[in-house]
N, CA and C of each residue as an Amber inpcrd file, in Angstrom:
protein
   165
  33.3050000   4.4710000  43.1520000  32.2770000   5.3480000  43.6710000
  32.7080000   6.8160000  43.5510000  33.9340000   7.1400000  43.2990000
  34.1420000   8.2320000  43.6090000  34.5230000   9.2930000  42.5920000
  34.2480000   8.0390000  40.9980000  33.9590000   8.7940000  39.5550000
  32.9650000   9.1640000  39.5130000  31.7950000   7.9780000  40.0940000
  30.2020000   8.3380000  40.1390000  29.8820000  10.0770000  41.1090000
  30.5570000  10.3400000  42.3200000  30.7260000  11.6370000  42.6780000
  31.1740000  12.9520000  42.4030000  32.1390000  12.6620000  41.2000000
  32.9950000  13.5130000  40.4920000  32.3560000  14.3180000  39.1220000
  31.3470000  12.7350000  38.7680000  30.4860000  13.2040000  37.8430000
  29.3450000  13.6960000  38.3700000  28.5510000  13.6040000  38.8950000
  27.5360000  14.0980000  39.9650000  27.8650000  15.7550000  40.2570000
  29.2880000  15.8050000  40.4890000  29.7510000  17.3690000  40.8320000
  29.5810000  18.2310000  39.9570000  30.1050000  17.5330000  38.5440000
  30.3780000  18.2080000  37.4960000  29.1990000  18.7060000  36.6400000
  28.2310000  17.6760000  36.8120000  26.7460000  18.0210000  36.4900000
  26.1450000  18.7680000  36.6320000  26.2710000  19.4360000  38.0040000
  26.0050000  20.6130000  38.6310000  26.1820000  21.8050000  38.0330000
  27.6160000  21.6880000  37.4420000  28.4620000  23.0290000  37.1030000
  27.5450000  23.3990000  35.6660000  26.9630000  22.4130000  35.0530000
  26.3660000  22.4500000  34.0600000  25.2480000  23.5280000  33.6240000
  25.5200000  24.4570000  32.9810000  24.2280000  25.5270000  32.2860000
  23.5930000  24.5380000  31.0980000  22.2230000  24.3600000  31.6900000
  21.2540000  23.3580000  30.8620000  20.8060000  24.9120000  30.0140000
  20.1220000  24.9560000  28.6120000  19.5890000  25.3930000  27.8950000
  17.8650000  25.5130000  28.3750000  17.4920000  26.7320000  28.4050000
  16.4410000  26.6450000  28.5450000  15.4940000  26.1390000  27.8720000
  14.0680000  26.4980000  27.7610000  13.2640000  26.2420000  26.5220000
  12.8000000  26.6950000  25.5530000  13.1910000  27.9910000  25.8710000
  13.3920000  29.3220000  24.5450000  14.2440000  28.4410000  23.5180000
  15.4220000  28.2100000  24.2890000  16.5800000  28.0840000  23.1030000
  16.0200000  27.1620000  22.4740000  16.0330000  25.7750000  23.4020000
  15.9080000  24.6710000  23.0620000  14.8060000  24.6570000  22.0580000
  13.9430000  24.9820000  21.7460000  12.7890000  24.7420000  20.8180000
  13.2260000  25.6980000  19.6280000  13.7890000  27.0160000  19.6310000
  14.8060000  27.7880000  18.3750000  15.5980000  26.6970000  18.2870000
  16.6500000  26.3400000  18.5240000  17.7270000  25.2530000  18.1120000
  17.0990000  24.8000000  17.2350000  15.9740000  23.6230000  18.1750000
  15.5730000  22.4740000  16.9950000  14.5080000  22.4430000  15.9120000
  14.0970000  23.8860000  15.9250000  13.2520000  24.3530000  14.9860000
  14.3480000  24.3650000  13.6500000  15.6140000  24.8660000  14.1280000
  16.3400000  25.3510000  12.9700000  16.9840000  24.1840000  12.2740000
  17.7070000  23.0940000  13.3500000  18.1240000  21.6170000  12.7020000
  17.1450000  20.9500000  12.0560000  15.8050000  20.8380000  12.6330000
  14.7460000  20.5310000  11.7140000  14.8740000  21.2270000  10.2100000
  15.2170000  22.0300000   9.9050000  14.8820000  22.7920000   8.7850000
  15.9020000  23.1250000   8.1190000  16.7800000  22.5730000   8.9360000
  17.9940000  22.4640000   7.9400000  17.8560000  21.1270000   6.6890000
  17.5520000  20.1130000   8.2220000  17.0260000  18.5090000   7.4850000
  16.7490000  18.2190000   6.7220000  15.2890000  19.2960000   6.6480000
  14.1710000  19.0060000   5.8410000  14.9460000  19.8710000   4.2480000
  15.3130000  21.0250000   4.8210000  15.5270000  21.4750000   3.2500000
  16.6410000  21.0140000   2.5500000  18.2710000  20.3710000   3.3470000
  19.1480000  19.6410000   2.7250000  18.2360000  17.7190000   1.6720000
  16.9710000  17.5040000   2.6130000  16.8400000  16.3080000   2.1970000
  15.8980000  16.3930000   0.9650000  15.2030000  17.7410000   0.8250000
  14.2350000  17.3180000  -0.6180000  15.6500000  18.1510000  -1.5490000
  16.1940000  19.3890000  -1.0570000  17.5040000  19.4000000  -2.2490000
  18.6470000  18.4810000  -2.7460000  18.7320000  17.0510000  -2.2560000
  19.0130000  16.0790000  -2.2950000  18.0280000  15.1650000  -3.3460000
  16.8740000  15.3460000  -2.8970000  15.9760000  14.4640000  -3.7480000
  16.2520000  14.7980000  -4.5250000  15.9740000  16.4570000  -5.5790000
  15.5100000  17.0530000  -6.1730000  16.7830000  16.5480000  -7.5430000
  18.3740000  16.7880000  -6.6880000  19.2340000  16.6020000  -7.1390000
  18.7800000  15.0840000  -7.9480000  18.6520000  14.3680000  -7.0410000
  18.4050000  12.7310000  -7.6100000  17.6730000  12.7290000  -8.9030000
  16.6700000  13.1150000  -8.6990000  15.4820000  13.1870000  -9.4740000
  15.5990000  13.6850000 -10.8120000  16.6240000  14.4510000 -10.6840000
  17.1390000  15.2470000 -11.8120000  18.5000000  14.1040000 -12.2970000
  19.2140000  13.8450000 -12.1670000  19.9400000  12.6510000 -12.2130000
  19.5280000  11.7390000 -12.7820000  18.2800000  11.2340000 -12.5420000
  17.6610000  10.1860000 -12.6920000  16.9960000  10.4640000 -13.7760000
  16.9070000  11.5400000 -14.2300000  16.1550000  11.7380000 -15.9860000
  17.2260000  12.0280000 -16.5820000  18.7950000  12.3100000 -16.5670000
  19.6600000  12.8180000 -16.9730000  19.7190000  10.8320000 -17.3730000
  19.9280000  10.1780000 -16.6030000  20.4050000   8.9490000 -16.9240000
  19.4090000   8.2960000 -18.0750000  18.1690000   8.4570000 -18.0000000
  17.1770000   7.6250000 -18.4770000  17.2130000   8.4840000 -20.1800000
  17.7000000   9.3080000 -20.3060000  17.4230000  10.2680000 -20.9480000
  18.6650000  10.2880000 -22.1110000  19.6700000   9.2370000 -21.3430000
  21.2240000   9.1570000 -22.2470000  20.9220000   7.5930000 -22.7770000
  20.0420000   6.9350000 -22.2450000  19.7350000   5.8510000 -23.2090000
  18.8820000   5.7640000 -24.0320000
């Protein structure tokens, strides 16, 4: 019981992120996502005619 209190304490001490941040943050990980995952495709895609293209 007295980890369950310790953590309870410590929770407290905690600076939560507001909702300014919080919605900047995940605007920006979003868009990191999105633009690492079609420059990924893009890579593929290109790959993928490089291969078709050597036979």
């Amino acid at each position: 019981m007295k980890f369950f209190k310790n953590v309870y304490q410590e929770m407290k001490k905690v600076k939560w992120p507001d909702r300014k941040y919080m919605v900047k943050y995940s605007i920006a990980t979003l868009s990191v996502i999105i633009f690492f995952s079609l420059y990924f495709f893009v890579i593929e895609l290109i790959m993928s005619a490089l291969k078709v293209g050597v036979r």
